[in-house]
C-alpha positions in Angstrom: 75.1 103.0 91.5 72.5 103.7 94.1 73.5 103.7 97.5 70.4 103.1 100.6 69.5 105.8 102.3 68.4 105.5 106.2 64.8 104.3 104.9 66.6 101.7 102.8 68.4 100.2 105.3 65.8 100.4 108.3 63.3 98.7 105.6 65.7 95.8 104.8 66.5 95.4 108.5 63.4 95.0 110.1 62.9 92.7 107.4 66.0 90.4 108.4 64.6 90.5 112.1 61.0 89.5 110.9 62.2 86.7 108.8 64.7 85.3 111.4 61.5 85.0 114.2 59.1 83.8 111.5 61.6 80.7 111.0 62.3 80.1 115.2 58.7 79.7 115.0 58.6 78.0 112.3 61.1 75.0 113.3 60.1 75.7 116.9 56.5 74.2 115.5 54.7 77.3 116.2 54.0 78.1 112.9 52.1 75.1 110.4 53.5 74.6 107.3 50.7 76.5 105.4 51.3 79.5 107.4 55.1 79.6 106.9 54.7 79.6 103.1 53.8 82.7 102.4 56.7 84.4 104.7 59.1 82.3 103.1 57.9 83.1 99.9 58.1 87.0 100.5 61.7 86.1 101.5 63.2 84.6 98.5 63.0 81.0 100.2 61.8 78.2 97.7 61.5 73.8 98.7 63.0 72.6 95.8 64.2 68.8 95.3 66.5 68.5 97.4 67.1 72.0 99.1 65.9 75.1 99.5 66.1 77.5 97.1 67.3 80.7 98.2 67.1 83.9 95.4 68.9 87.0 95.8 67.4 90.1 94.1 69.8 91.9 92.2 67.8 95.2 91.3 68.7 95.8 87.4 71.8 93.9 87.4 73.9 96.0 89.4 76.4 95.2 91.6 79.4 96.4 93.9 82.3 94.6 93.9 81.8 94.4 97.6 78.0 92.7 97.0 79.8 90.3 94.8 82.5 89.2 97.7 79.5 88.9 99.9 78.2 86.6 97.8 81.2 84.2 97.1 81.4 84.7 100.9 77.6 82.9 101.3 78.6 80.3 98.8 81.3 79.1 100.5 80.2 79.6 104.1 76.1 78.4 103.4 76.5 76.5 99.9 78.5 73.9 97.9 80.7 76.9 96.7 78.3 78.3 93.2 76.1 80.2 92.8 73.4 80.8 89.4 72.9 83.8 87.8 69.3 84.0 86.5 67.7 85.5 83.0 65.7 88.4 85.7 69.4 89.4 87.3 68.8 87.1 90.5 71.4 85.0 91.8 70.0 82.1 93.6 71.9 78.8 95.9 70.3 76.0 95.7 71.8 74.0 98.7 71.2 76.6 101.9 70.0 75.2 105.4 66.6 76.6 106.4 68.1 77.6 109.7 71.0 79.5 108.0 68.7 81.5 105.5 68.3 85.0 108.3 72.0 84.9 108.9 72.1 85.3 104.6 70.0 87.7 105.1 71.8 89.6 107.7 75.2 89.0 105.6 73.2 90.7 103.0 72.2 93.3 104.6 75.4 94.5 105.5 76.4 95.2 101.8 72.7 96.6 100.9 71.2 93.6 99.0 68.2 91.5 100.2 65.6 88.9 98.9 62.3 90.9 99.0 59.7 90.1 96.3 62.3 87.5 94.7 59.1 85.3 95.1 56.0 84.9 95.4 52.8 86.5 94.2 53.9 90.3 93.9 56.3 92.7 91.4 59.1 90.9 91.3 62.8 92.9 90.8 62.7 94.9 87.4 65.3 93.9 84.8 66.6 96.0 81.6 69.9 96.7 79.5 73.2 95.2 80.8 75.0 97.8 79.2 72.4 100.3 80.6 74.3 103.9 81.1 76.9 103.1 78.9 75.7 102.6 75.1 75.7 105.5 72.8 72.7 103.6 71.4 70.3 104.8 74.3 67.8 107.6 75.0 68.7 108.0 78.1 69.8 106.1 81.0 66.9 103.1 82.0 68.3 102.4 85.6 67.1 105.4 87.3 63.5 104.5 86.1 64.1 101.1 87.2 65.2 102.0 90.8 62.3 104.1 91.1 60.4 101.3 90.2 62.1 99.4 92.7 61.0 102.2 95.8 57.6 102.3 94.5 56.9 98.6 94.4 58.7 97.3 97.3 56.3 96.6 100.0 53.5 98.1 98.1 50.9 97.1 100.7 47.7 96.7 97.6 49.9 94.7 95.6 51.5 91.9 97.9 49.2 89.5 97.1 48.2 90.0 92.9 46.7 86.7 91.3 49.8 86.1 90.2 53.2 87.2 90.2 54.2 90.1 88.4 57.2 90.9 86.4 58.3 94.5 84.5 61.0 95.3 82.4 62.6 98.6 80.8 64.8 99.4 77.6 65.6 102.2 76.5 67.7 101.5 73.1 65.6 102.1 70.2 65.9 99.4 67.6 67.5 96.7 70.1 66.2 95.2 73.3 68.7 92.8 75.3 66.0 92.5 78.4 63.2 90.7 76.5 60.8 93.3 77.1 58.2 92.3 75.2 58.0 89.0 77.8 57.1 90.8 80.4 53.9 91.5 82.2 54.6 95.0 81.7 57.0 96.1 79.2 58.4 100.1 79.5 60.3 101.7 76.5 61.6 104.9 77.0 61.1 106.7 74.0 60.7 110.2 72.2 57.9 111.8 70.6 57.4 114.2 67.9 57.9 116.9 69.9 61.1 115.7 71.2 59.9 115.1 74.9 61.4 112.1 76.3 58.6 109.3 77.8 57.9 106.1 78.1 56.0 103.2 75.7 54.0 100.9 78.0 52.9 97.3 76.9 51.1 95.1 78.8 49.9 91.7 78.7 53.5 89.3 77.8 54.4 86.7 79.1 55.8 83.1 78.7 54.7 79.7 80.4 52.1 77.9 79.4 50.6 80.5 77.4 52.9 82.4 76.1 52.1 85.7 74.5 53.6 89.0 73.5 52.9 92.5 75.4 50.6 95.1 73.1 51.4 98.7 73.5 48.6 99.9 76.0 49.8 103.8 75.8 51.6 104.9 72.7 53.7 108.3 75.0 53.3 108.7 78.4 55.0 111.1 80.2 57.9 111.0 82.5 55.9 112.1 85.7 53.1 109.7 85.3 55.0 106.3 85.2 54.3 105.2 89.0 51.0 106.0 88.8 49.9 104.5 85.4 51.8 101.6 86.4 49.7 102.0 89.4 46.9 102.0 87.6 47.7 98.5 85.3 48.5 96.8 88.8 45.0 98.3 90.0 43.1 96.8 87.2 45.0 92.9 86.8 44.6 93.1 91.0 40.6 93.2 90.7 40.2 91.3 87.5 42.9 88.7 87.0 41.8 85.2 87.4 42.6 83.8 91.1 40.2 80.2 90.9 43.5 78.8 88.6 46.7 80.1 89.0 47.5 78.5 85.2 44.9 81.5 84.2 45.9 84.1 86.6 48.7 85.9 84.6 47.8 89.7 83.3 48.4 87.7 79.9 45.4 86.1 80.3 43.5 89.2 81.6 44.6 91.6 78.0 44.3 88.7 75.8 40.5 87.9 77.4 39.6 91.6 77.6 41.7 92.5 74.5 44.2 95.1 74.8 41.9 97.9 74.0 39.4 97.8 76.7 42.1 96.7 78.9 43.6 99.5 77.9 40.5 102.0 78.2 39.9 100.2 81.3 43.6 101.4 82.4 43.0 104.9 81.7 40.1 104.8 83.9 41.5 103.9 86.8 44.4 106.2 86.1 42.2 109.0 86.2 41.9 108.2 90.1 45.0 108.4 90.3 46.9 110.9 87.7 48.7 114.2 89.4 48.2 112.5 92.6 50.9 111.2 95.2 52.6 109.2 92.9 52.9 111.5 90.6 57.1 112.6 90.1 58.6 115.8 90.9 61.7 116.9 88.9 63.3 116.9 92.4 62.1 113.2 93.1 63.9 112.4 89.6 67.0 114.5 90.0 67.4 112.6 93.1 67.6 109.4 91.8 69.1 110.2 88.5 72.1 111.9 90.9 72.5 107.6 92.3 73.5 107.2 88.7 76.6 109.8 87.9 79.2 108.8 85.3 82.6 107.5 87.0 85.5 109.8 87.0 86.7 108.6 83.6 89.9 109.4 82.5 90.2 111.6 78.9 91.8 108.8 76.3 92.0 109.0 72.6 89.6 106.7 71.0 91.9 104.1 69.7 94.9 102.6 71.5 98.3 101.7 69.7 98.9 99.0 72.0 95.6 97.6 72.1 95.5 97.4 68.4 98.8 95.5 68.0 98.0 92.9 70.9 95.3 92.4 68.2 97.2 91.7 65.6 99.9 89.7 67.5 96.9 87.2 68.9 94.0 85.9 66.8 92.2 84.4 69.7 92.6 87.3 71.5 91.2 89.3 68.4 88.4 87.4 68.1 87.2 87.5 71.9 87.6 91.4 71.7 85.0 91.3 68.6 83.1 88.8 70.4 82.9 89.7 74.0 83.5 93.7 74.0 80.6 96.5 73.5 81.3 99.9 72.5 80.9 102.3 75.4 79.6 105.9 74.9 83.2 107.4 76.5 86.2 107.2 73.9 89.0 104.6 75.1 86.3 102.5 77.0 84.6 99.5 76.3 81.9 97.2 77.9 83.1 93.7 78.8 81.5 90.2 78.9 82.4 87.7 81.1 81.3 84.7 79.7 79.8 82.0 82.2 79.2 79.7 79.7 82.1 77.2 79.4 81.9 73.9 78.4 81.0 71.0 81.1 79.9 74.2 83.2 75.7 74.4 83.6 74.7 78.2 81.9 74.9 81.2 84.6 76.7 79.0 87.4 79.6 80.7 88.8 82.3 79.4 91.5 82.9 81.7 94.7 86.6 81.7 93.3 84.9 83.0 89.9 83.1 85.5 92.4 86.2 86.9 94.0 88.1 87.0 91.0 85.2 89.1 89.2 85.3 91.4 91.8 88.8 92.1 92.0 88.5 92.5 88.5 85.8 94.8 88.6 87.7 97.0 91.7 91.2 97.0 88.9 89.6 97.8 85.8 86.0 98.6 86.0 85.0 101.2 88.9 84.2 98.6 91.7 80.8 97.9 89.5 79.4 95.0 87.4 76.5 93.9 85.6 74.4 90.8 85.5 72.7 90.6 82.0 69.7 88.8 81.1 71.4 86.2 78.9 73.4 85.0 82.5 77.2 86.5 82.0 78.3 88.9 84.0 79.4 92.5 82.9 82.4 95.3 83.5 81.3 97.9 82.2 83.8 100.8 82.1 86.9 98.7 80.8 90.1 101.0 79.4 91.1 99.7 75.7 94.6 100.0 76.9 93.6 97.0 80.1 91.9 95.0 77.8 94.7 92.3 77.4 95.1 92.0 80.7 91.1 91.2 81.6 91.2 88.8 78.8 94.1 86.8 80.1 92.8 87.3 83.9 89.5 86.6 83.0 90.9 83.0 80.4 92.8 81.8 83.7 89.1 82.0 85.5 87.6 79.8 82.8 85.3 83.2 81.8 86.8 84.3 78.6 85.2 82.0 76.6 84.8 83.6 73.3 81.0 82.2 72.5 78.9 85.6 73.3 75.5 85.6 71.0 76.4 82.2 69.6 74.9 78.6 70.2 76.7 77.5 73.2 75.9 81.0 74.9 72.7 79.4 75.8 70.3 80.2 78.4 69.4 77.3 80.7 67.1 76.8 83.8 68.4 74.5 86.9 65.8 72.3 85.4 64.9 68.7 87.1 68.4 68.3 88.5 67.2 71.2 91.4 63.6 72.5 90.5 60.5 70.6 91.8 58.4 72.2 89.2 60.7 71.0 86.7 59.3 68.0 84.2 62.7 67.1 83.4 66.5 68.0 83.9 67.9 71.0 81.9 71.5 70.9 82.8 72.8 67.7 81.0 71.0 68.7 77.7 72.9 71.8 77.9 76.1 69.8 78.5 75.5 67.4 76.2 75.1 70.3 73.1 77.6 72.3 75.0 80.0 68.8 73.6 78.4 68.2 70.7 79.7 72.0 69.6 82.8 72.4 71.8 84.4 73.7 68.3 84.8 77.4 67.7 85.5 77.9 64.4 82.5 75.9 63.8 80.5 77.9 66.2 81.6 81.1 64.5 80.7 79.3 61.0 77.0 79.1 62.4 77.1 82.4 63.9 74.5 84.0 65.5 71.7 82.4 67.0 69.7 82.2 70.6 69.4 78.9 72.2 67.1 78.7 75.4 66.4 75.6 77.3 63.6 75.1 79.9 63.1 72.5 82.2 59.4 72.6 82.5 56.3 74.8 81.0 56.9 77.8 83.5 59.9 78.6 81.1 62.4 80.2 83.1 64.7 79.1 80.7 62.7 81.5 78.2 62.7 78.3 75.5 59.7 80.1 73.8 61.4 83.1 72.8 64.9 81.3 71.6 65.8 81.1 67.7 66.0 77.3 69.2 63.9 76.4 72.1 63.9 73.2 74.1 61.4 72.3 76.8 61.5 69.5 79.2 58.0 67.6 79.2 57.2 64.3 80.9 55.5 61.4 79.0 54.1 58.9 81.7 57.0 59.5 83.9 60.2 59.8 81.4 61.7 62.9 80.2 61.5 64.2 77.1 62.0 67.3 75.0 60.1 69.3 72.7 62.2 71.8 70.3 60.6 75.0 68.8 62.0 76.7 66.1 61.6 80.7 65.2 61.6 82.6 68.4 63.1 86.0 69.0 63.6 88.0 72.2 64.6 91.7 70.9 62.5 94.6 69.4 61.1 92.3 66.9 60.3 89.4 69.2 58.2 86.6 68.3 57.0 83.2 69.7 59.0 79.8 68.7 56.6 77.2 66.8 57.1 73.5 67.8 58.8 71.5 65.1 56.6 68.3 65.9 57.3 65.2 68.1 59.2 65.2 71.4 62.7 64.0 71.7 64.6 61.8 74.4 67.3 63.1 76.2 70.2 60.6 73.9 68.2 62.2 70.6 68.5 66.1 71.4 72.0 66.8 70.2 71.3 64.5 67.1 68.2 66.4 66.4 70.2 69.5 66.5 72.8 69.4 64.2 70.1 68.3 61.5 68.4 71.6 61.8 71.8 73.3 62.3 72.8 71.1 58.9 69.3 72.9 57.0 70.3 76.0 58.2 73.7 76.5 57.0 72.5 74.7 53.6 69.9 77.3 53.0 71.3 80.5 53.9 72.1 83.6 52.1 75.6 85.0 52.9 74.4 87.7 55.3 71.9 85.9 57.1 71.6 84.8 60.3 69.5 81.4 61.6 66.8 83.2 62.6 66.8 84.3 59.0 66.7 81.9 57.3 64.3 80.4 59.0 61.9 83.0 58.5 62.8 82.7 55.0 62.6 79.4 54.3 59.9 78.3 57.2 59.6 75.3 59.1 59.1 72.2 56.9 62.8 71.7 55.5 63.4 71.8 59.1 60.7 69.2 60.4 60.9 67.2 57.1 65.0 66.6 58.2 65.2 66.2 61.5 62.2 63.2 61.4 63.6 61.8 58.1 64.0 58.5 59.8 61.6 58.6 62.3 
C-alpha cells in the first residue's frame, strides 16, 4: 500500500499543528462560532446530536494493520469503545471531546492517516473496489489512480471552497461495480478501447439526496495522462457554474441535468483545452511511481485447490456455506479475498468494537500481509487469505461476532447513524435496522430469499444510499414523528438505477411488517434463477403496492 513520503508527512503535520491552535482559540473565545466552522469542517469535525462527529478518511479503503490498532486505540482512549465504518471508506466516532480532537489527529499522524477533506465543501476521499488489486475480473489495478487522485486533490487551493461538496469514485471491473460509481459526482471507469489502449470512461453529474440522479458518460476514452487535468477541467466548470444561492441546488447533478450532459460536456472540453498537456498532465515516471506504492505481496506458489481446505468443507456445513458466502476469488492460485462481516444481529451496520479492531488486525498481520480493506457495503476485507488458513480465520473471525454468513443478502444492509447521532437526520436509522435485522435473524430463510440490497437512510441526504437499494427506506418527519418511506427497484452496480417509492410512509412499529409482505410477493412471483431485483423488474410495482397496503 502506499507509504508518505516527506511531503506527505510535512503536509499532514502542519495540518495537526494548525488545527490544534484553531481550537485553543476557538474555546479560548478568540475565534466566533462562524469562524471556527469552516476549520473544523476542513478537519473532519462535525456537531451532531449529542457529540461531535469526528471522520477519519480512509483513502480507497486501505489500511495497515498498524492504522487499524491506532484506531481501536482512539476508541477506547477518546470514544465509548466503536467505531462506524462508512459506505465512502471513512470511519467516524461519534462521541469525541472537542478538546481531544488535535491529539486524534496527532495519534493519527503517527501511523499516516488524517481527516482532511472528510468534510466540508471540497473533493472528498475517493472510493472504488474492495477487492481492488486482487480480482482476475479487472483491467488493471484502480488504486494507483485513486491515490493519485488523492495527491492532486488534497489541498487543491481552487477547489476548497466548490458549491458543494464533491465526491469521485473509480472501478475498474468491467461488467460489475461494487463502489456505486454511477452515484458519484464524478464516476471513472478504467476501460479499453478498440485499439487496446487502456483509459479511463468519465461520467459526470450522479448523485443521491434529494435529487437523486445517475452520472452520464461525459468522455467515452480518455487517456491515461490526461485524467488530473480533465478532472481539472469538470471541477473548473461545476466551480464557476454550480448553484451557490441554495445549497439543495448546488450539487454538479443539478449543474449536467440543467445544462444537459452534452453542453456540459462540450463545455468540459473547453476548458480542458486550457489545460491539456500542461502541468497536470502524467508522466510515465509520475505513474510508475505510484503504481511501484502498489506491488503484489511476496506470495507464496500454492496449487490452486487445497485437500485440507476441501474436506473442512465437507466435514462443516456452516463452515461451507460462509466460505461460498464470505470468500472472493483472488487472481493468485491458493488465495482468496475474505469478508469480515460487521453485520450481526442487535449490532447497528458498519459499527465495529476496538476489541473487533484489534482482533482484525492481528488477523490481518497472521493471514493477510499486515493489510485490509474497507468496502463500500461497511465490512471489512483481508484480502490475501491462504485456502489452507481459511478455517482458522472463520473460527477466529465467529469468536469475534464477524463471521456472520449474510454477505449480499438482506440483513447485510447498509445503514446511516440516522437520528440516534445525526442532526440532519429526520428520524433514527439504527433501530429499524435492528428491528428487520430480528424479524430475519433466520439463515436458511435468508439464503431462501437470496440476493438482494437493502439500504436505509435516516434523512434525504442519503448517506445510507436508500435510493439505490433493491429495498430503500428513508426516514422522513410528518409534523414532528418519524416515519419511513420504502422504495422498491434500485440498483448500485454497472446497471444502476433509481428506487421508485411504493406509496404511503410507514411508522417505525409498521416497517418490518411492511417488509415481509413485499418479501412474501417476491418469492411468490419469481422464476427459479432470479433474484429480487428481478423479479421486480419483471413483474413491476403494483403486486407490490397492491400487498403491502391491502389493509390500509
Amino acid at each position: 500500500m502506499y507509504v508518505y513520503d516527506q511531503y506527505d508527512q510535512q503536509i499532514v503535520d502542519d495540518r495537526v499543528a494548525q488545527f490544534r491552535d484553531q481550537t485553543q482559540r476557538y474555546l479560548a473565545g478568540d475565534l466566533a462560532e462562524e469562524e471556527f466552522l469552516p476549520l473544523r469542517l476542513q478537519n473532519g469535525l462535525y456537531i451532531q446530536r449529542h457529540a461531535p462527529m469526528f471522520r477519519i478518511a480512509v483513502p480507497y479503503g486501505m489500511l495497515s494493520s498498524n492504522q487499524m490498532r491506532k484506531l481501536a486505540h482512539l476508541a477506547r482512549t477518546y470514544d465509548r469503545n466503536y467505531a462506524h465504518f462508512t459506505t465512502r471508506h471513512n470511519a467516524q466516532f461519534n462521541w469525541p471531546k472537542l478538546e481531544d480532537v488535535p491529539d486524534m489527529l496527532a495519534e493519527l499522524a503517527s501511523v499516516q492517516m488524517h481527516a482532511i477533506q472528510t468534510s466540508g465543501n471540497c473533493i472528498r476521499n475517493t472510493s472504488t473496489d474492495q477487492f481492488a488489486g486482487v480480482t482476475a475480473e479487472e483491467i488493471e489495478d484502480p488504486r494507483p489512480w485513486a491515490e493519485l487522485i488523492r495527491q492532486w486533490s488534497t489541498f487543491h487551493p481552487e477547489f476548497a471552497f466548490l458549491p458543494r461538496k464533491f465526491k469521485i469514485a473509480i472501478n475498474a471491473t468491467p461488467g460489475v461495480d461494487r463502489a456505486a460509481t454511477q452515484a458519484h459526482d464524478v464516476g471513472v471507469y478504467i476501460v479499453k478501447n478498440d485499439a487496446g489502449e487502456v483509459g479511463f470512461s468519465i461520467l459526470a453529474g450522479g448523485g443521491q439526496g434529494r435529487t437523486p440522479i445517475l452520472g452520464a458518460i461525459i468522455k467515452d476514452f480518455l487517456p491515461k495522462e490526461h485524467l488530473l487535468s480533465y478532472l481539472e477541467a469538470v471541477l473548473r466548470v461545476y466551480n464557476r457554474l454550480g448553484r451557490r444561492d441554495n445549497k439543495f441546488k448546488a450539487r454538479i447533478k443539478i449543474l449536467v441535468r440543467a445544462l444537459t450532459p452534452e453542453v456540459f460536456s462540450q463545455m468540459v472540453e473547453e476548458e480542458w483545452n486550457h489545460l491539456k498537456d500542461g502541468y497536470n498532465t502524467l508522466t510515465q515516471e509520475e505513474i510508475d511511481r505510484v503504481k511501484s506504492a502498489f506491488t503484489l505481496p511476496d506470495y507464496k506458489d500454492l496449487p490452486a485447490e487445497n485437500a485440507d481446505f476441501e474436506a473442512k468443507k465437507a466435514e462443516d456445513k456452516v463452515f461451507a456455506n460462509w466460505v461460498a458466502r464470505n470468500t472472493h476469488p483472488h487472481k493468485v492460485p491458493g488465495y482468496v479475498a475474505v469478508t469480515l462481516t460487521l453485520k450481526e444481529t442487535g449490532v447497528a451496520p458498519g459499527d465495529c468494537t476496538d476489541e473487533q479492531m484489534d482482533n482484525m488486525a492481528d488477523m490481518a498481520d497472521k493471514y493477510s500481509f499486515g493489510e485490509l480493506r474497507i468496502s463500500h457495503f461497511q465490512n471489512v476485507i483481508l484480502a490475501d487469505v491462504e485456502l489452507s488458513d481459511l478455517y482458522a480465520v472463520w473460527q477466529e473471525a465467529k469468536a469475534m461476532g464477524f463471521a456472520t454468513p449474510n454477505l449480499g443478502l438482506l440483513t447485510d444492509m447498509i445503514c446511516c447513524p440516522g437520528g440516534d447521532f445525526c442532526a440532519l437526520a429526520n428520524a433514527k436509522s439504527i433501530p429499524i435496522a435492528k428491528q428487520i435485522q430480528e424479524r430475519f435473524d433466520n439463515l436458511d430463510y435468508l439464503y431462501d430469499i437470496g440476493e438482494l440490497e437493502l439500504n436505509i437512510s435516516g434523512c434525504m441526504n442519503a448517506c445510507g444510499h436508500h435510493h439505490v437499494g433493491n429495498i430503500g427506506i428513508l426516514g422522513v418527519d410528518k409534523k414532528g414523528a418519524e416515519f419511513y418511506q420504502i422504495s422498491l427497484g434500485g440498483q448500485s452496480g454497472v446497471n444502476a438505477n433509481i428506487g421508485k417509492i411504493i406509496g404511503p410512509s410507514f411508522g417505525e412499529a409498521d416497517i418490518a411488517d411492511a417488509l415481509e409482505k413485499i418479501i412474501n410477493v417476491y418469492l411468490e412471483n419469481r422464476t427459479e434463477e432470479e433474484r429480487f431485483i428481478d423479479t421486480f423488474d419483471r413483474i413491476g410495482m403494483q403486486p407490490f403496492k397492491t400487498r403491502v397496503y391491502a389493509n390500509a
